[in-house]
N, C-alpha and C positions, 0 to 999 in steps of 0.2 A: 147216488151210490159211490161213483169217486171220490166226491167227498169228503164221504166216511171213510174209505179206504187209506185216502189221503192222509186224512186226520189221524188214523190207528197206526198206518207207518211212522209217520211225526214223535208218535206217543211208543211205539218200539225202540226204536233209532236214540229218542234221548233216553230212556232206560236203560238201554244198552251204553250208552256215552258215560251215563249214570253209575252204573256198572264199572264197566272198566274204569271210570277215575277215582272212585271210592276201591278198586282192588291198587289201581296203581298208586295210589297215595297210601295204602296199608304197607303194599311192598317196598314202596321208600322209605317210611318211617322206622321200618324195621331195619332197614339198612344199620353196620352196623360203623361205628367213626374208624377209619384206620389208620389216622394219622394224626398230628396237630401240626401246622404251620404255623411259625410267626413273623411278619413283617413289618421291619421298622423303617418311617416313611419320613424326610425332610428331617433337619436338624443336625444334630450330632448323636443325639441318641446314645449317650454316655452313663445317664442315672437308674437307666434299668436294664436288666441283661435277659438273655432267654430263658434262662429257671426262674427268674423271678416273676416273669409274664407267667409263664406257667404256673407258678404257686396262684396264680391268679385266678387261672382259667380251671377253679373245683368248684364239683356242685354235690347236694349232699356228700362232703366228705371224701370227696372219690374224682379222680379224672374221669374225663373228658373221653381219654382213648378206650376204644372197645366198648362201648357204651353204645344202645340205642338214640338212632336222630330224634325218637318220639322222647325223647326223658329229657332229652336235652333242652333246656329253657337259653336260647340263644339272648334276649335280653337280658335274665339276669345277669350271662353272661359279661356282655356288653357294660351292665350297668357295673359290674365287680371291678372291670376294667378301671369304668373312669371313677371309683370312688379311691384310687390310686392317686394323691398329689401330682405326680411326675406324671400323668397323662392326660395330655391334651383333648386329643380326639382316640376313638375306637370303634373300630368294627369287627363284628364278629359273623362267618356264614360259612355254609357246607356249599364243597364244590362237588362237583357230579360224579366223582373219584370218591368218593367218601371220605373226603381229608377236610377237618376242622379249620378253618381259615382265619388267621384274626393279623389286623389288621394295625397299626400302635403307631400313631405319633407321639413324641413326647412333649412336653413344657422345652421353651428355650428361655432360658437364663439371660437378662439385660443386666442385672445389676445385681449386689447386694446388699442388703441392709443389715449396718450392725447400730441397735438402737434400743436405748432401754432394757438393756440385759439379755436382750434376745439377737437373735442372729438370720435372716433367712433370705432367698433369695426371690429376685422379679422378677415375673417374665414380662414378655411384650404388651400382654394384656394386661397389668397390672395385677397379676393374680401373687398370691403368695406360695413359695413353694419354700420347704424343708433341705434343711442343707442334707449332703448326701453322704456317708462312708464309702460309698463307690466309687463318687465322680465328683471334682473338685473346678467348678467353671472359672475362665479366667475373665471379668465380667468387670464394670467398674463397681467401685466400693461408696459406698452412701452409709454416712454418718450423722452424727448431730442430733436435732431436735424432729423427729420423722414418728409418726403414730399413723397408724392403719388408715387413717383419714387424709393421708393425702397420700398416698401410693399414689391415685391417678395422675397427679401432679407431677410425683417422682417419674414415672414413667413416660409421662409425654418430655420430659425434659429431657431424660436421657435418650430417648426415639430421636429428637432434635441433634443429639451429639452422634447418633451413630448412623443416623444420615447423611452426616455431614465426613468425606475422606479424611481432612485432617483432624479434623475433630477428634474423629472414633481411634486415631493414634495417639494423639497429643492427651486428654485427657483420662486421666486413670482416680481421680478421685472426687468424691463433692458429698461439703459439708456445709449443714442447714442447721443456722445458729438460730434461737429464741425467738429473732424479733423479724425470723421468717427471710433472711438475704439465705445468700447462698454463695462460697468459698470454694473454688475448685484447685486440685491439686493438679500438675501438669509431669511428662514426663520430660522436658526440656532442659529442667532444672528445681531447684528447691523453692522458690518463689509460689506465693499464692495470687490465683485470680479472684479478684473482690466483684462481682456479677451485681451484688445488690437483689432486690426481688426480681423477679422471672417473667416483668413486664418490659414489653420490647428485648425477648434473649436473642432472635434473627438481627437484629440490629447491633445488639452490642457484641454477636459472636463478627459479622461482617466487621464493628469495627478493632478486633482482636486480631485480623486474620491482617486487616488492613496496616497495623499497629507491627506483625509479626515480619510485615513484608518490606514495611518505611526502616527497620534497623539493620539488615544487611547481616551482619556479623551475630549470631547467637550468642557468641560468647558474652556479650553487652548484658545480656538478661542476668548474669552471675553476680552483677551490680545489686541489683534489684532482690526487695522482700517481697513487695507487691507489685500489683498490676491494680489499678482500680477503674472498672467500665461503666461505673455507677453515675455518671457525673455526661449530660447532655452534650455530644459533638468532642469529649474528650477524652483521653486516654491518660489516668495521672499516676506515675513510677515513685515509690519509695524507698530508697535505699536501707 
């Protein structure tokens, strides 16, 4: 007889538990949004501004504010987000105030590519992003012979220069000719660096830095067209 008594409490208790979270999940969903927040998270955060996230965050046709939590499709949400170029990562959630939470990193800008008639900028992943009317990044410039097929290339080379302190001052431009070298433009002076392919560039940047340190006087570089680091254990100057 316990037992059973046992057992028929068990069987109230979770009905009742039953109960109340199918009423308190109705009473929350009906809840109604009363606010939208947006937070922008790492970067500079230059390419998008808070009406524009907004324009972002509609769903059939209509915001977000005043609007039932049950209507509201938070992934699609999320998903409107990142089909935006300029955004990296996104998250979107109700906080227990009833204020619309979304959450925005942007793309950061390594580089730009002006190439085959087109123009657009890299970010650190290699991804492509669209230049902006907003926001105008000061990045280095990538020229020459560049097709969407080596982005990753382009990218780990430049992650290599802005690794590196003086590097990430000293050079502002690079150009990838036909037969696949690579021409860097400096801001020292009007002289180009001749790199050659991008096999051993930790070496031949050590011997550039080493080369920068053995002349003393900068103004010596004003001599100079080139710089060639193409050539094993040497450093050879063109006037």
């Amino acid at each position: 007889m316990k037992k059973v008594l046992a057992y028929l409490f068990s069987l109230v208790l979770l009905g009742s538990l039953a109960v109340l979270y199918s009423f308190s999940s109705m009473k929350n969903s009906n809840k109604i949004i009363k606010d939208v927040e947006i937070e922008f998270v790492e970067g500079a955060n230059d390419f998008l501004t808070q009406s524009m996230v907004n324009k972002l965050l509609i769903q059939n046709q209509r915001g977000v504010k005043n609007q039932a939590k049950s209507v509201i499709d938070l992934q699609g949400l999320e998903h409107a987000m990142l089909s935006n170029p300029y955004i990296e990562k996104a998250t979107v959630y109700y906080t227990i105030d009833g204020v619309l939470k979304t959450i925005v990193k942007q793309r950061t800008p390594i580089a730009r590519v002006n190439a085959f008639n087109s123009s657009y900028y890299v970010d650190k992943q290699g991804v492509e992003v669209p230049l902006s009317n907003n926001y105008s990044a000061r990045v280095v410039l990538v020229t020459g012979e560049v097709n969407n097929g080596e982005l990753k290339e382009i990218t780990d080379f430049v992650n290599v220069i802005l690794a590196d302190d003086f590097l990430k001052k000293e050079v502002i431009g690079i150009h990838k000719k036909q037969n696949k070298e690579y021409v860097l433009s400096v801001r020292s002076g009007f002289y180009k660096i001749e790199l050659g392919e991008l096999d051993q560039i930790k070496t031949k940047f050590t011997k550039l830095k080493a080369f920068y340190n053995s002349i003393g006087d900068y103004k010596i570089l004003e001599k100079y067209k080139t710089i060639n680091l193409k050539y094993h254990n040497q450093v050879v100057c063109a006037k």
